[in-house]
Structures are given as structure tokens and as C-alpha cells.
C-alpha positions in Angstrom: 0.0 0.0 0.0 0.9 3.6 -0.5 2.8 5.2 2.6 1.3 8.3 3.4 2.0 11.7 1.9 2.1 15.3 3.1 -0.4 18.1 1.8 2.1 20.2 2.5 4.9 18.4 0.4 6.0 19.2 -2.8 6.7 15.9 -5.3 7.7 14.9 -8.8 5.1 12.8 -10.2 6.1 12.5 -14.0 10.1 12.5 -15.4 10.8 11.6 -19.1 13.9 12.5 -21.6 14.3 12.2 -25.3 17.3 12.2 -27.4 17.4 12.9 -31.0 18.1 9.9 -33.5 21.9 11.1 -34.8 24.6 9.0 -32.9 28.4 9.7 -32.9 31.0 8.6 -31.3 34.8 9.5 -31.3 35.5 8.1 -34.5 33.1 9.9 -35.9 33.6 13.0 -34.8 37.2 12.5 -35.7 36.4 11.5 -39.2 34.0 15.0 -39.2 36.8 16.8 -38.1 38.9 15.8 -41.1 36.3 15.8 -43.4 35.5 19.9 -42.3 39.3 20.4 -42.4 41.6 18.3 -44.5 44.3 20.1 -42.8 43.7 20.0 -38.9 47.6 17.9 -38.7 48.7 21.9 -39.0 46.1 23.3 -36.3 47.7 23.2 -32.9 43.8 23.8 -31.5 42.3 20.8 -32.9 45.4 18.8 -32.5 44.6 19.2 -28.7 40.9 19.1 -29.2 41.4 15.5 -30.9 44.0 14.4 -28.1 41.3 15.6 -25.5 38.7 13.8 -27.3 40.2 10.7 -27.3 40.1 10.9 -22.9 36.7 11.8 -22.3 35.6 8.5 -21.8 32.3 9.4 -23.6 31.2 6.3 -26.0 28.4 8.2 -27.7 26.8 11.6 -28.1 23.6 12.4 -29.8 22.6 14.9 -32.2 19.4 16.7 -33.4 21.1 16.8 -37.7 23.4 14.4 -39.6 26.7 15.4 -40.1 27.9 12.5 -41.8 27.7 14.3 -45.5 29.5 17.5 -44.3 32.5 17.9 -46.4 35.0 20.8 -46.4 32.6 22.8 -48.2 31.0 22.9 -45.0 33.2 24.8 -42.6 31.7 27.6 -42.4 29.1 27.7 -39.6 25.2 28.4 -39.9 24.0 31.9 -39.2 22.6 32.2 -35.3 19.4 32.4 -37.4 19.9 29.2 -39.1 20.5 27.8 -35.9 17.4 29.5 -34.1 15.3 28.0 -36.9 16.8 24.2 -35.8 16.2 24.8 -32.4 13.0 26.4 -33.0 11.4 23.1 -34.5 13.2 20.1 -34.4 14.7 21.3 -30.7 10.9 22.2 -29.7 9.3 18.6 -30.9 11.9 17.1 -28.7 11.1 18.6 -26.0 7.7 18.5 -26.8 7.6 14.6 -26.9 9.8 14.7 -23.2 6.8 16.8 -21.9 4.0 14.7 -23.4 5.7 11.5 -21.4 6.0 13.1 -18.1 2.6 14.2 -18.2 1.4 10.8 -19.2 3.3 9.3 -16.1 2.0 12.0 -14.0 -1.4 11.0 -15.2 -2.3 14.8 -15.9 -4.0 16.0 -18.5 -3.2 20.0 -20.4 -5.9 21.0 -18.0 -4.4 20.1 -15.0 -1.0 22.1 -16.1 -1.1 25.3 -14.1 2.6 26.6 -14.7 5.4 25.7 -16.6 8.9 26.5 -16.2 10.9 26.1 -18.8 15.4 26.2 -19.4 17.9 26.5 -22.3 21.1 28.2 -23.3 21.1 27.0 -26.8 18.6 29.5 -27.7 17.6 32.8 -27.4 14.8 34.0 -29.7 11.4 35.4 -28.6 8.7 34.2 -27.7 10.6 31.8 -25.5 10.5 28.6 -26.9 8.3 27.7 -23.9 5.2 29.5 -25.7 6.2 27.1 -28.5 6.1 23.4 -26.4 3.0 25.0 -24.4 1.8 25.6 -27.8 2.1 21.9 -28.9 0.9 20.4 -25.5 -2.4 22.7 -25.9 -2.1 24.0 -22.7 -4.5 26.7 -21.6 -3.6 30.1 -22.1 -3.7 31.1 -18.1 -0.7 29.0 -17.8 2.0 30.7 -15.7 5.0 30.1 -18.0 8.3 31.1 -16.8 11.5 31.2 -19.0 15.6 30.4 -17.5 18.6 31.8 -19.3 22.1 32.4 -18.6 22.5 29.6 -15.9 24.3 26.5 -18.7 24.6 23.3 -17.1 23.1 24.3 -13.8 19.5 24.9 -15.5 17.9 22.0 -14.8 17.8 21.6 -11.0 17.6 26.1 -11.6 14.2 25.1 -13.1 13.4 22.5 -10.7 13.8 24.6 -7.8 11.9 27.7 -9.4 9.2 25.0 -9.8 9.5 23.8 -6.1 9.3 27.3 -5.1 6.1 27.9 -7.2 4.6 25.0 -5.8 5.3 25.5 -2.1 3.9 29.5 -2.7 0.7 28.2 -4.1 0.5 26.3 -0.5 0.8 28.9 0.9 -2.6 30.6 -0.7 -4.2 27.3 -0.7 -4.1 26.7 -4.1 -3.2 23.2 -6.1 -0.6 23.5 -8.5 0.6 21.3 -11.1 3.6 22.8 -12.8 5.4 21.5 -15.9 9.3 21.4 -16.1 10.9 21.1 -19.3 14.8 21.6 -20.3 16.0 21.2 -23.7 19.4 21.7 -25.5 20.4 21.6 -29.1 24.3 21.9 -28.3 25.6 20.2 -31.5 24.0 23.0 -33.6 27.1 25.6 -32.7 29.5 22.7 -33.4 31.3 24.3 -36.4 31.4 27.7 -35.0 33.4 25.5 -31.7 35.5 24.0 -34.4 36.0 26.9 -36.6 37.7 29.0 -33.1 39.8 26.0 -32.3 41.1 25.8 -36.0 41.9 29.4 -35.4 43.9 29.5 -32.1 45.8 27.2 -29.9 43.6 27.4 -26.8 42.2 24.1 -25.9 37.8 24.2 -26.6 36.6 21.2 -24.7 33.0 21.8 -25.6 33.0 20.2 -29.0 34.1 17.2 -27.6 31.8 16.8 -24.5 28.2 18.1 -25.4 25.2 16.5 -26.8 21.5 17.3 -27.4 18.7 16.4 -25.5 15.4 17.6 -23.5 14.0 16.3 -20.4 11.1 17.2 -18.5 9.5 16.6 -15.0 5.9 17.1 -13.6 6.2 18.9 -10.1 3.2 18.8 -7.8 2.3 20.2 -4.4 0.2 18.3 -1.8 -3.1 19.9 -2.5 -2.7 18.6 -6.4 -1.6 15.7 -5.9 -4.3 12.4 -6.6 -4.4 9.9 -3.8 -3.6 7.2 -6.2 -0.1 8.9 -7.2 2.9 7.3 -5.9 5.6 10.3 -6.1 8.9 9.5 -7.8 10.7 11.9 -5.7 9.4 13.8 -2.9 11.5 17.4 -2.5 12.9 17.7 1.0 15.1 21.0 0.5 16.3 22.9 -2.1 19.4 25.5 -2.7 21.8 27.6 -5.1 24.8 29.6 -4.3 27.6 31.5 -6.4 30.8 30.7 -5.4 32.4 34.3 -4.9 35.5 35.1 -7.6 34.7 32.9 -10.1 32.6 34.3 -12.9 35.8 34.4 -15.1 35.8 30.5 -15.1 33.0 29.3 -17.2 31.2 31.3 -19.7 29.9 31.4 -23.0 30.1 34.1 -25.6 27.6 34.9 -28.4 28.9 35.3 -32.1 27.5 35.5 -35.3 27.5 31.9 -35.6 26.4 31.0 -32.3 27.6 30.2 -28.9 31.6 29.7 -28.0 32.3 28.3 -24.7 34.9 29.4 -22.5 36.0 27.2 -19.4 39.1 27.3 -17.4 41.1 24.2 -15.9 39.6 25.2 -12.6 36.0 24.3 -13.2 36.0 21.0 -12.1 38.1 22.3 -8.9 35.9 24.8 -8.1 32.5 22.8 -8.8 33.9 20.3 -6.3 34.5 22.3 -3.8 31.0 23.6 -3.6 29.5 20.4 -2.8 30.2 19.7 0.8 29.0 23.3 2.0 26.0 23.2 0.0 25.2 19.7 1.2 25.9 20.6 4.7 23.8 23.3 4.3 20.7 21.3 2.8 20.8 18.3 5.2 21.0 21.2 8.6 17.8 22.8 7.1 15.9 19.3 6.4 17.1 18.2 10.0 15.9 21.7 12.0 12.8 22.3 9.9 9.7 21.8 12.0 7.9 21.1 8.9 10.0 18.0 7.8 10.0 14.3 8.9 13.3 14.0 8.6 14.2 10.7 9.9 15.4 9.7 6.0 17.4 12.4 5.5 21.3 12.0 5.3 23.9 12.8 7.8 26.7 11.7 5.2 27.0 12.0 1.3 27.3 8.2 1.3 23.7 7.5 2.8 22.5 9.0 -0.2 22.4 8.1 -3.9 23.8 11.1 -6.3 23.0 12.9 -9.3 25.8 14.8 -10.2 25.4 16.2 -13.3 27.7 14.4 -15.7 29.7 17.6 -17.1 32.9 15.5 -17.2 35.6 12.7 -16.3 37.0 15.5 -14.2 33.6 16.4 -12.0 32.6 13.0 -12.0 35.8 11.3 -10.7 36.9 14.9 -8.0 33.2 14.7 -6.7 33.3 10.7 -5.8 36.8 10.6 -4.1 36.1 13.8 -2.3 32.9 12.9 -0.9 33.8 8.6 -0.8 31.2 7.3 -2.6 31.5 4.5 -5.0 30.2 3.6 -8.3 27.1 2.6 -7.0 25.9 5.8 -5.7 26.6 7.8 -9.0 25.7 4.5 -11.2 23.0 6.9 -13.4 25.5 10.0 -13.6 28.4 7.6 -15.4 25.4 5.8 -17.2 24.6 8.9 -18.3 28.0 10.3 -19.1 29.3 7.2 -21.2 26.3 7.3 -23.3 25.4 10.2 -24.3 27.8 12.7 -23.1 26.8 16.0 -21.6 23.7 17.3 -22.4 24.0 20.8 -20.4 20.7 21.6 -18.5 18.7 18.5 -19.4 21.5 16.5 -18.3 21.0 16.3 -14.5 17.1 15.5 -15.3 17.8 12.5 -17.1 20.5 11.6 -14.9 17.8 11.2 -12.2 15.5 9.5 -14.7 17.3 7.2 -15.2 18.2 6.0 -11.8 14.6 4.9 -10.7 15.9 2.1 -13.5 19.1 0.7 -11.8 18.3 -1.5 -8.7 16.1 -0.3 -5.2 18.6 2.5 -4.4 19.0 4.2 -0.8 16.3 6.1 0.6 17.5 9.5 0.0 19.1 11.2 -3.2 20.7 14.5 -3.7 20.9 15.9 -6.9 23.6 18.9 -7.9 24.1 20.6 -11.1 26.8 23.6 -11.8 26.6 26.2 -14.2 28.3 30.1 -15.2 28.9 31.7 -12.3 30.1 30.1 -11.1 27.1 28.4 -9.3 25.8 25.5 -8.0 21.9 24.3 -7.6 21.8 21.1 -5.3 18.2 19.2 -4.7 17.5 16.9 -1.4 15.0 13.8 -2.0 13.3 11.2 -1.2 13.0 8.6 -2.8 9.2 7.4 -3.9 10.2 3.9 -3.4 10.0 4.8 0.3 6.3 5.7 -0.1 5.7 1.9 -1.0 5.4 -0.5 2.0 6.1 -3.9 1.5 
């Protein structure tokens, strides 16, 4: 039978992703490389790009267009229009069909939607492309739609909080709420503008070799919208985001005429790591003193907990397990993740937590944590639903 849930909680009740139908691997994109420049032997910047490559330990990356035909003729990268136009259809029916699964899990119809919050970096044009996927779903026109920019890789737990804040304010005036989360990035589309500045420079550009496209999206509830019959997924126990002072320099990304160039310095997986203790430290102190929280499930140590880090690379994935001593086990769905498809930026996270409710029972708790330009970290503290079901 169903344990008993909180009105006053806050829960995830639907979680899907999609990924386009273009795979790649290194080989591949080595082979593109060539193809796009017959000449790279001479370019010091894709010499190191290729080397880099080679260590990711990525097996497969997915991407919204073929680039198996692109030829030398090529080179030259799409207009940020072009681009906006991919993004714009193919990027919105991807995320489109990750929204259409959640809700279907969540058992909620366009009706029930009552927000939706909605992250990308890949694209900037107006309307938001949430009015587009709200659009396709049919949702009513009184939704509350809210648009994230300018927070990268972080995005998707940026979103998920907005969305657990939204839902624990409707409490607050009594009101249900039902709100739709949806991330989607088209990275692959500013490819050739990545490969066109590290043809042109010696500077290392990691991006080209870590980033894939994707969209996931999550249905979050509150108590008073929640059906009797709905097992949550996750319930949200705390929630946070924090800058770390000094570091805005070390991860940004700068807008061309061909679309987005990323910048990031060797110290990003340093400084990403080193955010985690506080913030988690800080999370479980405010789940533990919290009149309002049972919170005999709740951590005292990273290694009670299962982990979504958000799979950004080797570097994060490898710094964040010895420094906090957890094993494979606990980040099973972040390396999953990170072998097969690479990083997908915001979405990332989201599927990274998707597809842990798919690899074995799992401890009671998890903690999700994402990091983006900022620098900045967002960091989640659940439950897990399968605590909600007694044996």
C-alpha cells in the first residue's frame, strides 16, 4: 500500500527525456573533423581538441542533424538564425515529446497544467520557446510560463527549484498546483562555430568534444494537487543555489554571429567540487531543524544517499566521488549517463535522475547537484518514492 504523503509536500510525479536519433562517437567526430578540415595535422587547436577527445571517456553523443555528409565545403558555420530556426522546431518537438511522457506518467492532462517552467542556453529568440512546447501540448492560455537563461549546465535543478518554489507558494494561498518542467538543448547546432575557433587558435575548446542534445522534462506537484492514487517519484525535501564568490571568469559562454563559443578554465572542475560539501551541509542542517519535515530519512553523510551529479565530465565526476567517498554505486546513473550520451547541459541532471529509478532499489534519499556560469551551484535533497511503498 501507499505510505502516506504530506499536503504540505512538494513531489515529482512524472520525469521523461528524449534524445534525438543522430549518434556519434569518437571516431566519428574525428572522421567529421577531417572531413571539415583536411588540414587539422597543421592546427595546434584541434590537435589538442582531438588528443582531448580521445580521454573523455564518452562512448556516444547524440545529435538533433546528420553530419555525416558535411564535407570541407561545409566549414563555415550556420548563421545564429539558421541555428534558431533548428532549435526552433526540431529542438521544440523534442522537447515537446519529453513533456508529453511526463505528463502521461504524472497521469495529468493540459488541464491540469497550471505553470510551466521552462530552461535553455542553446537559444535565445522570442517568444521563448516555452510558448512554443505549451503551444504543442495545448495548454491553456492562463498557464503561468516562466523562462531560464544564462545559468548553462546548472539549468535544470535552476528550473526545478523555481518549480518547487512555485509549488510550495501556491501552498501557501491554498491553491493546487501542477507545474510542468521542461529543459531542452540543441548543443551540437554551434559545433562548427566550436571547431571553426579551435582551427583558429591554440587554446584548448573542450566543448565540442563533451556536449550532446537532449530535452527532459518533470511534472512537479504540491500536496493539494496531488491524486491519492499517485505514488511520487521523488518527494523534495530542500532545495538551494549559491555562487561561489570570484569565479565568474571560469565558465562562460560568448555569443557570435555563428552562435555560442564556450569558454572554461582548468579550474572548473576544482571549483564545482568544492562547492559540494558546503552546499550539502547546508541542505541536510535545514531538512534536520525544519519543524515542517519528517526527517528521519534524511542524510547525515554524502554516502547514505544516492547522487546525481550532473555528468559535465571525467573531471567532475571522478573529483566529486573521491572527495565525498562514494562508489560507483551511488553515481551509477551519472556515469550511465556520461558514457552514453555525453553531456547534455541543462537536461542533463534531469535524465541523470530518470534514469536512476531504473538501476536496482537504491537508498532512501538522493541529492541531486548541477553547476553552471557563475560560477554556481543548484543542489536538490530527496526522497526517494520507493520509500512511499510499504512492503
Amino acid at each position: 500500500m501507499f505510505r502516506p504523503v504530506s499536503t504540505g509536500g512538494v513531489y515529482v510525479t512524472g520525469l521523461a527525456h528524449a534524445y534525438p536519433q543522430y549518434a556519434f562517437g569518437n571516431n566519428e567526430f574525428s572522421d567529421l573533423i577531417a572531413r571539415l578540415y583536411p588540414h587539422h595535422s597543421t592546427s595546434p587547436g584541434l590537435q589538442k581538441l582531438l588528443r582531448f577527445s580521445s580521454k573523455t571517456k564518452i562512448d556516444s553523443r547524440r545529435a538533433i542533424t546528420d553530419s555525416s555528409n558535411l564535407t570541407h565545403a561545409d566549414a563555415t558555420p550556420p548563421t545564429i538564425d539558421e541555428l534558431s530556426r533548428i532549435f526552433r522546431t526540431d529542438g521544440v518537438a523534442l522537447a515537446t515529446s519529453a513533456s508529453h511522457q511526463a505528463m502521461m506518467e504524472a497521469g495529468v492532462s493540459r488541464a491540469d497544467i497550471t505553470h510551466l517552467v521552462a530552461v535553455t542556453c542553446t537559444d535565445q529568440g522570442s517568444p521563448g520557446y516555452d510558448l512554443l512546447v505549451s503551444e504543442k501540448l495545448q495548454l491553456l492560455p492562463d498557464v503561468q510560463r516562466t523562462l531560464l537563461h544564462g545559468v548553462g549546465c546548472a539549468g535544470g535543478l535552476s528550473a526545478l527549484r523555481t518549480a518547487a518554489n512555485l509549488a510550495a507558494a501556491e501552498l501557501q494561498r491554498n491553491r493546487p498546483a501542477c507545474i510542468l518542467v521542461v529543459a531542452c538543448e540543441i548543443c551540437t547546432i554551434f559545433l562548427r562555430a566550436e571547431l571553426k575557433a579551435a582551427s583558429c587558435d591554440e587554446s584548448l575548446h573542450i566543448a565540442p568534444a563533451l556536449f550532446s542534445d537532449a530535452a527532459a522534462a518533470l511534472v512537479v506537484c504540491n500536496g493539494l494537487a496531488l491524486d491519492k492514487n499517485t505514488m511520487p517519484i521523488y518527494e523534495m525535501e530542500d532545495w538551494s543555489s549559491m555562487v561561489v564568490p570570484g569565479t565568474k571568469e571560469s565558465l562562460s559562454y560568448t555569443i557570435t554571429n555563428n552562435g555560442m563559443i564556450a569558454s572554461m578554465t582548468k579550474d572548473v572542475p576544482k571549483i564545482a567540487i568544492r562547492a559540494i560539501t558546503p552546499m550539502f551541509e547546508k541542505l541536510c542542517g535545514s531538512a534536520t531543524i525544519s519543524d515542517n519535515r519528517q526527517s528521519q530519512h534524511m542524510p547525515r553523510t554524502p554516502s547514505e544517499s544516492d547522487w546525481a551529479i550532473h555528468p559535465g565530465g571525467a573531471a567532475i565526476l571522478e573529483g566529486a566521488q573521491q572527495t565525498l567517498h562514494l562508489t560507483d554505486d551511488h553515481i551509477r546513473a551519472s556515469l550511465k549517463v556520461y558514457k552514453d550520451y555525453g553531456n547534455s547541459s541543462s537536461a542533463s541532471v534531469l535524465i541523470v535522475l530518470d534514469k536512476m529509478r531504473t538501476m536496482g532499489r537504491g537508498r532512501d534519499t538522493v541529492v541531486a547537484t548541477s553547476f553552471g556560469p557563475g560560477m554556481m551551484i543548484e543542489m536538490c535533497l530527496m526522497k526517494s518514492g520507493k520509500i512511499f511503498c510499504m512492503s
